[in-house]
N, C-alpha and C positions, 0 to 999 in steps of 0.2 A: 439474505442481505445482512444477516445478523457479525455472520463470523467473519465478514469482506471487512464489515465497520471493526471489529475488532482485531483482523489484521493491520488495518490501515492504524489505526489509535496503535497497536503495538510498534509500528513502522516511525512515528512519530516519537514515540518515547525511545526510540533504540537511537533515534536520531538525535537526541538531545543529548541520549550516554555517549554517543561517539562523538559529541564536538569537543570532549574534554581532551582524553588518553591521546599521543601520540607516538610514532610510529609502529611497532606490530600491534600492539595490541587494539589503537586506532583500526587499520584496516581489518584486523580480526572483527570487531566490529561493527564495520561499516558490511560488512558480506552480509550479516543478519538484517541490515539495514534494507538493503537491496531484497533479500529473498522477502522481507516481510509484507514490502510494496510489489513487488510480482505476486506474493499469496493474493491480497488485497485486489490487483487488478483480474487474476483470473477469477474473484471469487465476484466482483462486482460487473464485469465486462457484460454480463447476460441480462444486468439488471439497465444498465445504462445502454443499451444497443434495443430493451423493450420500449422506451423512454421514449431514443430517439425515434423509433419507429412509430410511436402512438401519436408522437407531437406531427413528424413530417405526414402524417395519415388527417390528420385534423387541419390541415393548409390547403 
């Protein structure tokens, strides 16, 4: 779970640097944005799918 949350925190901060720069270097940018929130979802998706499954098992 460790490096999902530190994808996601990197994902957030690249987001902050890309609201500034505009046009190339904005979307150069914004690609890191994107890949760092796809690292983050596959790295958390197995954590959040045990989750769901604990909770809907307890209903």
């Amino acid at each position: 779970m460790g490096l999902g949350m530190v994808a996601a925190t990197g994902g957030v901060v690249l987001t902050v640097v890309a609201a500034n720069p505009s046009g190339e270097n904005g979307a150069n940018t914004v690609f890191g944005v994107v890949m760092c929130f796809l690292v983050a979802i596959a790295l958390l998706g197995p954590w959040a799918a045990r989750i769901a499954a604990g909770y809907s098992a307890c209903r």
